[in-house]
C-alpha positions in Angstrom: 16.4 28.0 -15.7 19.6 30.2 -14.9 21.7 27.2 -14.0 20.1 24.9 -16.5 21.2 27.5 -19.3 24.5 27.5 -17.3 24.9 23.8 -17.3 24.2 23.6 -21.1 26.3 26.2 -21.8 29.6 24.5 -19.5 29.0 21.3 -21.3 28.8 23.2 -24.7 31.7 25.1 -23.8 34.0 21.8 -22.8 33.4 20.0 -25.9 33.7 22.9 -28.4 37.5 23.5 -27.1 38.2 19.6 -26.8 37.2 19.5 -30.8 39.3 22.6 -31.6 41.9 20.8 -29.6 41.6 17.3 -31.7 41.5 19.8 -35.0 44.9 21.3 -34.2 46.4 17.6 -34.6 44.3 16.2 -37.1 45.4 20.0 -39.2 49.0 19.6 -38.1 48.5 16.0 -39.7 47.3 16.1 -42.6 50.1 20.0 -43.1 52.9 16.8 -42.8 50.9 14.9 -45.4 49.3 12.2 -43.0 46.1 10.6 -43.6 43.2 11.7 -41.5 42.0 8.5 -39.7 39.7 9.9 -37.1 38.1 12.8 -35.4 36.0 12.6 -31.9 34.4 15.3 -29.8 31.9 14.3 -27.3 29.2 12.5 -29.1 29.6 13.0 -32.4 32.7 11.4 -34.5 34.3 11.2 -37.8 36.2 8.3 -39.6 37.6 6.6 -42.4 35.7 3.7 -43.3 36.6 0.0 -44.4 35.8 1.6 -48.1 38.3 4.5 -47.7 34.9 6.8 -47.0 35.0 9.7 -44.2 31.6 8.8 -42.9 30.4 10.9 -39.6 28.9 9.0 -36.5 27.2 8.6 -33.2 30.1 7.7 -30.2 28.9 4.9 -27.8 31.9 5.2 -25.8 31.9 7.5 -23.3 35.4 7.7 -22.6 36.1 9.3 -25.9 34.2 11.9 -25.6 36.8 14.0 -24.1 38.0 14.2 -27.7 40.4 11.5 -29.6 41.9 12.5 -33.3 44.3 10.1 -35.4 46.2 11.1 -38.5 48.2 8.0 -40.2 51.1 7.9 -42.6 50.5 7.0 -46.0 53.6 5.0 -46.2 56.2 3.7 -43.8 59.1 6.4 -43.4 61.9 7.1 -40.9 60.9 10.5 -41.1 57.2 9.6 -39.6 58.1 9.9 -36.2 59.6 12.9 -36.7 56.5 14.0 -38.2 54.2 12.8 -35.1 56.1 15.0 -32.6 55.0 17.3 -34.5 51.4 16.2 -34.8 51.5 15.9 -31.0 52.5 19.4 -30.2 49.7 20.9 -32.7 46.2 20.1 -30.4 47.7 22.2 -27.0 49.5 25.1 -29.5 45.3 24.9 -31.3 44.0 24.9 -27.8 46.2 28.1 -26.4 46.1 30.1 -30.1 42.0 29.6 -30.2 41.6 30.3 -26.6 43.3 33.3 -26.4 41.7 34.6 -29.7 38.4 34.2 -27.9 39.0 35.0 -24.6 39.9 38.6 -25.0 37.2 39.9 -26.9 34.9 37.4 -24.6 35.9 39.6 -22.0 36.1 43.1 -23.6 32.5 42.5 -24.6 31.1 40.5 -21.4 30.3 37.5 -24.0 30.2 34.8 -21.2 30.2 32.0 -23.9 33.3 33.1 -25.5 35.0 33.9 -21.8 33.7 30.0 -21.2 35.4 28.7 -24.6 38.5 30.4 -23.7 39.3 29.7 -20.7 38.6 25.9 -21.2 40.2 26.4 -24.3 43.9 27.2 -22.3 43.0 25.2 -20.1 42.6 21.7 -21.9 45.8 23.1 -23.8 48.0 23.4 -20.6 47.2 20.7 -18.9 47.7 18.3 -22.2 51.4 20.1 -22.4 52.0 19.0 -18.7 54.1 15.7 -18.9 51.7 13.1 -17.4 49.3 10.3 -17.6 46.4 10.2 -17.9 44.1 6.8 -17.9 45.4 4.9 -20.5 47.5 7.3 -22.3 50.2 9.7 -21.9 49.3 13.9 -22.7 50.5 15.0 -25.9 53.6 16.9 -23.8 54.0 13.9 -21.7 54.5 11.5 -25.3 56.7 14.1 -26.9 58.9 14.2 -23.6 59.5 10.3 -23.4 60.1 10.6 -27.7 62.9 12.4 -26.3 63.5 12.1 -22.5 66.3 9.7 -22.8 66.7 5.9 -25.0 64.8 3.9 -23.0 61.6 5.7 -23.6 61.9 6.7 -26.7 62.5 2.8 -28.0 59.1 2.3 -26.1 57.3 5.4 -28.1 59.2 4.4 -31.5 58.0 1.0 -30.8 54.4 1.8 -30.1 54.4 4.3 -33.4 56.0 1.6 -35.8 54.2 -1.6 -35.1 50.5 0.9 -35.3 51.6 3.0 -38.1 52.9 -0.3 -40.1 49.9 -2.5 -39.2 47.3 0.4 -40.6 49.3 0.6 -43.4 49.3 -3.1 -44.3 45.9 -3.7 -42.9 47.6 -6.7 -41.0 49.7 -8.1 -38.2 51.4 -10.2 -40.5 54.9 -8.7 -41.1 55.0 -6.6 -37.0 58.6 -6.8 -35.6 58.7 -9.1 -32.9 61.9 -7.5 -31.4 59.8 -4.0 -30.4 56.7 -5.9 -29.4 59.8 -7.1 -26.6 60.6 -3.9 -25.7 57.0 -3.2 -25.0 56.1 -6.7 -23.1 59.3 -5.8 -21.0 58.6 -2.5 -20.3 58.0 -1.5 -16.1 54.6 -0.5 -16.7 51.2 -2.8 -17.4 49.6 -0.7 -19.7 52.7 -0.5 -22.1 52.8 -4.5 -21.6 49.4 -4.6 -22.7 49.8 -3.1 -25.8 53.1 -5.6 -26.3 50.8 -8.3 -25.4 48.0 -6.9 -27.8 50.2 -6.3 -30.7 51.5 -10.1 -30.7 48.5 -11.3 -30.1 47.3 -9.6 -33.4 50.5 -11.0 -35.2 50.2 -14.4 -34.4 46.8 -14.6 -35.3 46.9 -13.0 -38.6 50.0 -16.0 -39.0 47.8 -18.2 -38.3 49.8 -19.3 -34.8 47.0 -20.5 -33.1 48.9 -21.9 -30.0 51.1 -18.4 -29.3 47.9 -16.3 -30.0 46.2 -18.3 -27.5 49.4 -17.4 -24.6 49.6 -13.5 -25.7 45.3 -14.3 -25.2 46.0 -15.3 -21.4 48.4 -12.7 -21.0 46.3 -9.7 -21.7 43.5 -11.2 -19.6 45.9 -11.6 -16.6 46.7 -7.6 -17.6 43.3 -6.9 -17.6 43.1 -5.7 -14.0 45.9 -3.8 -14.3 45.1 -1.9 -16.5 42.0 1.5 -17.5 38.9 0.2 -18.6 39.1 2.0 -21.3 42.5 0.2 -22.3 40.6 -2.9 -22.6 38.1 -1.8 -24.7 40.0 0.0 -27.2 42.2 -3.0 -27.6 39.5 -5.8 -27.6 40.7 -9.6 -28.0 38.2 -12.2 -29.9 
C-alpha cells in the first residue's frame, strides 16, 4: 500500500509541476497581450474552440501529457517575436520560482508531497532551460538560443513563428509566404523540413492547387520515417 501511495503520489507530483510549468507561459502570454490558445497537463486540457469558447477536455494523446501550452497573437506584429522569447523563458523561471517556494518549507516541515513538487518542479525547469531537443521540439532554452544563436537559426525560428502565428490569425493557408516555407524545406534537419513541407501543403490546398498539394503530400510521407511519431500526428495530412 506504501509504494502504491508512493506511485500515486510521483505521478501526482510530475504532472502538478508540468502544469505550473505550462501556466508560467500561458501567464507570461496573455502579461504581453497574447491570446490563450491552449493549456495541457497530463490528461486533462483546455482550449479555445472553433466558437471562440475556452472549453476544458479529456487528452487522447499521450504524448502531450507531459504538458503543452500555446498563447497566440491577436494580430500580426514585428514585435510578436519579441514577445514569444519572452513567453518561452516564463514556463522554466514558473517552474524554478514555484519549486523553490515549495521545496523549503516541504522540507522544514518533512511534507514529502511538497519536497516531491519541488524538486520535480526545478527539475522540469532546468532541464527545459538546457539547450536541446527533445522529440519533435526544441526546450524552451534551446528555441530561445537558435532565436538568437546566430542568422541562420533565427530565419528558421522567425519562419516557423510567422507562417503559425499568421495562419491562426487568418484561419487559413491562403496568404503563407512561400519564401520562409523555403528556408524551412531547406533546412539540414527532417523535422524542420516537415513542418516546410506541412505548411505548403496547407497553402496550396487552401488555394485550391491541387497538383502542388498533392507533391508537398508525397513529400511529408517520404519524411514520415524521419521524423517523432508524435510529429506526424500533430501535423496530420488529409
Amino acid at each position: 500500500m506504501d509504494i502504491l501511495f508512493f506511485i500515486i503520489l510521483a505521478v501526482i507530483s510530475f504532472i502538478m509541476p508540468s502544469g505550473a510549468h505550462e501556466l508560467g507561459h500561458v501567464l507570461t502570454g496573455l502579461i504581453e497581450g497574447f491570446r490563450f490558445h491552449l493549456f495541457v497537463a497530463g490528461p486533462l486540457g483546455a482550449k479555445r474552440d472553433e466558437n471562440d469558447r475556452i472549453v476544458v477536455y479529456f487528452e487522447k494523446d499521450i504524448s502531450l501529457w507531459g504538458g503543452i501550452a500555446a498563447t497566440l497573437p491577436k494580430e500580426a506584429d514585428q514585435e510578436n517575436y519579441k514577445k514569444f522569447g519572452r513567453v518561452l523563458l516564463g514556463g522554466p523561471l514558473a517552474s524554478i520560482v514555484i519549486g523553490t517556494v515549495s521545496l523549503i518549507p516541504g522540507i522544514l516541515i518533512s511534507q514529502n508531497f511538497l519536497i516531491l513538487f519541488g524538486l520535480m518542479s526545478i527539475a522540469i525547469g532546468t532541464v527545459s532551460l538546457i539547450p536541446m531537443r527533445n522529440g519533435a521540439f526544441y526546450t524552451d532554452g534551446g528555441r530561445w538560443l537558435r532565436m538568437h544563436k546566430n542568422e541562420a537559426t533565427k530565419a528558421v525560428e522567425m519562419a516557423i513563428w510567422n507562417l503559425t502565428q499568421n495562419a491562426i490569425i487568418q484561419g487559413n493557408y491562403q496568404h503563407a509566404n512561400l519564401d520562409e516555407m523555403m528556408i524551412l524545406k531547406n533546412d539540414g534537419d527532417s523535422r524542420t523540413q516537415y513542418l516546410g513541407h506541412y505548411f505548403a501543403y496547407q497553402y496550396y490546398k487552401d488555394n485550391q492547387d491541387d497538383e502542388n498539394s498533392n507533391k508537398e503530400k508525397a513529400a511529408l510521407k517520404g519524411l514520415r520515417g524521419k521524423v517523432p511519431k508524435q510529429m506526424v500526428t500533430m501535423f496530420k495530412v488529409d
